[in-house]
C-alpha positions in Angstrom: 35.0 45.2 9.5 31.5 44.9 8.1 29.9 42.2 6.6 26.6 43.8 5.0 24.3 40.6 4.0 21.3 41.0 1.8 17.9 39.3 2.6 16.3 37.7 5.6 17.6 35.4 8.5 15.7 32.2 8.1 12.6 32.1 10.6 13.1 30.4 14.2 11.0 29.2 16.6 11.9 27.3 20.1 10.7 23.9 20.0 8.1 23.3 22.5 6.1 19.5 23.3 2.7 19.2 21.4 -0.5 19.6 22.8 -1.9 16.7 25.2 -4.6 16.2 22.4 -5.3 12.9 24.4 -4.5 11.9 27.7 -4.2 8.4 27.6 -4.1 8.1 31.1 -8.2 8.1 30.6 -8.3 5.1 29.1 -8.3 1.6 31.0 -6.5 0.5 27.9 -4.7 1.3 25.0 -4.0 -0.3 21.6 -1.3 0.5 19.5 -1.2 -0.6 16.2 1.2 0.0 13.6 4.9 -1.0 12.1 8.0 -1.6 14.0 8.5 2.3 14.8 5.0 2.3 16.1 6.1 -0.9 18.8 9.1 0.9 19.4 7.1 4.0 20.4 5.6 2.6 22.8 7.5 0.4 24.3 11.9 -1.2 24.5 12.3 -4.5 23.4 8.5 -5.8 23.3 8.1 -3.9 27.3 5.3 -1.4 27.4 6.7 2.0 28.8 2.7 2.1 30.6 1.0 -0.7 31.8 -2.3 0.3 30.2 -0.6 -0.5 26.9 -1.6 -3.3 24.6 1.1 -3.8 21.5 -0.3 -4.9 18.1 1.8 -7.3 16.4 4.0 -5.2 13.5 1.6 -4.6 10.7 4.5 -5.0 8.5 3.3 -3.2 4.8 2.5 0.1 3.8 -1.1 1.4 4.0 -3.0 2.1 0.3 -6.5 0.6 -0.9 -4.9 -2.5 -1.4 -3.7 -3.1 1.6 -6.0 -1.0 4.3 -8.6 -3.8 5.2 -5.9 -6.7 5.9 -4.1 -3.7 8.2 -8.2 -3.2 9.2 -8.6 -6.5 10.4 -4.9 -6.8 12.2 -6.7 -3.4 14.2 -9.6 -5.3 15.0 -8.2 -8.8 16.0 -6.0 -6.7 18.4 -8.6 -4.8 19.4 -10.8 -8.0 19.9 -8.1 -10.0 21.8 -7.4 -6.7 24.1 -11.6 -6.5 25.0 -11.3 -10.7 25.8 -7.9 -10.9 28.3 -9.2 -7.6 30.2 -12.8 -7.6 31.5 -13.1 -4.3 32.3 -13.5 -3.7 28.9 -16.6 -5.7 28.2 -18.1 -3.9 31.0 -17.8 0.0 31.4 -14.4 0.1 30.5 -12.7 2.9 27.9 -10.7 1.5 25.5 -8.3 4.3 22.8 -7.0 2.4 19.7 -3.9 4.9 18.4 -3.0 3.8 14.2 -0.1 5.2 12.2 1.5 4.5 9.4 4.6 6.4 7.6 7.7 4.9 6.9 6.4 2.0 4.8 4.3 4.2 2.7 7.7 7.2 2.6 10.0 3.7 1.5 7.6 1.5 -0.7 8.3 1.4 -4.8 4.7 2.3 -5.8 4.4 4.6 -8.6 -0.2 5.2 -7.7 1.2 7.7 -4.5 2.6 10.1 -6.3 3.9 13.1 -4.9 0.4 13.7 -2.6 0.4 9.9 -1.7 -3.4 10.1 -3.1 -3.9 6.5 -2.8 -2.4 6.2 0.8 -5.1 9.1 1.7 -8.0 7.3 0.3 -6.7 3.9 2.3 -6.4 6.1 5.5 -10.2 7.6 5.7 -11.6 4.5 4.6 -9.8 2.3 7.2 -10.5 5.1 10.0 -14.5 5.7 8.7 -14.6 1.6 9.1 -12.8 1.1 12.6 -15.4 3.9 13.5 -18.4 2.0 12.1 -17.6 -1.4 13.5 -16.8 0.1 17.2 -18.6 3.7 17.7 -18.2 3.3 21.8 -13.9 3.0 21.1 -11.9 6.4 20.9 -9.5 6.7 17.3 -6.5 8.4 18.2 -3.8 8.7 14.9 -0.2 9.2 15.5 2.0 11.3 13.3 4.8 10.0 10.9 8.2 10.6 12.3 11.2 12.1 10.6 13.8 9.9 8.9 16.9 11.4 8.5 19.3 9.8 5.4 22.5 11.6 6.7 22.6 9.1 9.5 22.8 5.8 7.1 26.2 4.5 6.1 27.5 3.1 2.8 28.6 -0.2 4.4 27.2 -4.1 5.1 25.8 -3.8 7.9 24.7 -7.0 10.6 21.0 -5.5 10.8 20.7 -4.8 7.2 22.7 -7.0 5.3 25.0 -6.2 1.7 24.9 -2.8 0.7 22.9 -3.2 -2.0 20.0 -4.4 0.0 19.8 -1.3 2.6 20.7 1.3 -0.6 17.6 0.1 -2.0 15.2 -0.5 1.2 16.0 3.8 1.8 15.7 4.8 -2.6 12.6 7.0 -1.9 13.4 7.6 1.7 13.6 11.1 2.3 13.0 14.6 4.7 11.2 16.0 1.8 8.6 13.0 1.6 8.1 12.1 5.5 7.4 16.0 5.8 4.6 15.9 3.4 3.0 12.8 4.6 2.5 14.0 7.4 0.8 17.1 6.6 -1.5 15.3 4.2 -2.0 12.7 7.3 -2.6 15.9 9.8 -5.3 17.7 7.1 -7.4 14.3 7.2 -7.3 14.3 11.0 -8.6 17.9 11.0 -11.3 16.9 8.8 -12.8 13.9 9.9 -12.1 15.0 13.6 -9.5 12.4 14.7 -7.6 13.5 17.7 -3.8 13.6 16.2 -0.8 13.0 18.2 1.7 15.2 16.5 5.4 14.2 17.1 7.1 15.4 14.0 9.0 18.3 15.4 10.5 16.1 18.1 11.7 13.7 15.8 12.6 16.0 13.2 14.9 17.3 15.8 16.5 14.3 16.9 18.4 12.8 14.1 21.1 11.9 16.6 18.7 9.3 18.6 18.3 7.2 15.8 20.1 3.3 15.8 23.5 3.7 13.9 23.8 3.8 10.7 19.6 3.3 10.6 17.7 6.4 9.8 14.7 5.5 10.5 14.0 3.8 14.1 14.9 5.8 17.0 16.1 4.7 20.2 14.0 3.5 23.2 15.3 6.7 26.0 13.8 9.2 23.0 10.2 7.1 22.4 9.7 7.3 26.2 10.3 10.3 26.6 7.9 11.7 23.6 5.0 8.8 24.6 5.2 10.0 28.0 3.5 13.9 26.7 0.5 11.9 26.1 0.2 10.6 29.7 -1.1 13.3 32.7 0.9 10.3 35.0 4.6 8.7 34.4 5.5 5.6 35.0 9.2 5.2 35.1 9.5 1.8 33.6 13.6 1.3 34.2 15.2 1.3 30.3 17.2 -2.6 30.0 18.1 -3.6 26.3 21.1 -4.1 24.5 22.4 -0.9 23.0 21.8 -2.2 19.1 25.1 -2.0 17.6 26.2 -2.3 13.7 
C-alpha cells in the first residue's frame, strides 16, 4: 500500500570538515586559551597533540564585562610566559593566540545574557579589540563553541560530579538550543571585526556519542585530535595514553 505524506522531507546536507581558515602549522607557536574543553581540544591529559602548542591554564568563568579583563590578563600572562621560554619569539618568530569561550557562558545563572547573550558579546569585542591593541604583530584566531548534548547526562551520583543535585543544577540552562545560538552570535562578531574563526560546531554537534559518560559536555581526547588536526597542513601522531574516564 501507499502511504501519501503531506509536506517536505527535512533538508540534508553531508557533513564535510570546515575550511582551514588557519593553518597553524605557520606559526612557531601557539597559545590556547580557554576553559577545560578548550585544554582538552588541544591536547589528552595536559599532552599537546602538536608540539608547537602552548596550553593556557583553564580560565575557569564565563566571559561578560565583568569578567573579560581578568580572562584578558590570564591571555596575556600566557602569552608573555610563551614569548620568555621560546626565543624564537622575541626575535622573528610568529606567534597565533586561539580564545574561546562557550560552555561557561551556555551554563552560568546570569539573568544580563538574555536570550542574545548581549553582555557576553560586548565582553568578547572588547577583550579581542584589547589583545589586538596591546600585541598588533600576534595573529587572533577564535575557536567556535561546541555542542553539548543533555540526552547523554544521567539522573544518578556520579564520582566526577558528585550528588545529583549538584550536576542537575551545574546543566539547568544547559542546552542544544542555547550552544547553537552562541555560536552564531560568536561567528557574526568574527565576520565583523575580521577574526579568523575556527568553526567546529557541526563536528561536535554530530558527535554526541564521544562525549565522557554521563557528561554532556567534554568530549573525548581520539574526537579533539582528530578535529584540531583540520587546522594543521602537517599531523603529528602523538600516540593517545589516558585512562578511559569512567563514572
Amino acid at each position: 500500500y501507499t502511504v501519501n505524506i503531506e509536506g517536505y522531507a527535512p533538508p540534508i546536507r553531508p557533513f564535510r570538515p570546515p575550511e582551514m581558515v588557519v593553518d597553524l602549522d605557520e606559526f612557531h607557536r601557539v597559545v590556547f586559551v580557554g576553559d577545560s574543553l578548550m585544554g582538552q581540544f588541544v591536547g589528552c591529559q595536559e599532552r599537546p597533540y602538536h608540539s608547537d602548542i602552548s596550553i593556557s591554564p583553564n580560565v575557569g568563568m564565563p566571559l561578560n564585562t565583568k569578567t573579560w579583563e581578568l580572562f584578558a590578563t590570564k591571555a596575556e600572562n600566557s602569552i608573555e610566559t610563551t614569548i620568555r621560554d621560546h626565543s624564537k619569539l622575541s626575535a622573528s618568530g610568529k606567534l597565533a593566540v586561539v580564545i574561546s569561550s562557550s560552555t561557561w557562558d551556555i551554563l552560568a545563572d546570569d539573568s544580563a545574557q538574555g536570550r542574545t547573550f548581549s553582555d557576553h558579546l560586548t565582553a568578547m569585542r572588547n577583550l579581542i579589540e584589547k589583545m589586538r591593541s596591546d600585541y598588533p604583530h600576534i595573529a587572533f584566531v577564535w575557536k567556535s563553541a561546541t555542542a553539548v548534548h543533555n540526552h547523554v547526562v544521567v539522573n544518578k551520583k556520579t564520582k566526577w560530579f558528585g550528588a545529583i543535585e549538584k550536576a542537575l543544577k551545574r546543566i539547568k540552562y544547559m542546552s542544544s538550543t542555547r550552544s547553537k545560538d552562541l555560536y552564531q552570535y560568536q561567528k557574526e562578531i568574527c565576520e565583523e571585526m575580521n577574526v579568523p574563526f575556527l568553526d567546529v560546531y557541526d563536528a561536535y554537534y554530530l558527535s554526541g556519542d564521544w562525549h565522557y559518560p554521563t557528561d554532556g559536555r567534554h568530549y573525548r581526547c581520539e574526537l579533539n585530535q582528530a578535529v584540531l588536526n583540520w587546522f594543521y597542513s602537517k599531523l603529528e601522531n602523538v600516540k593517545l595514553e589516558y585512562r578511559y574516564r569512567g563514572y
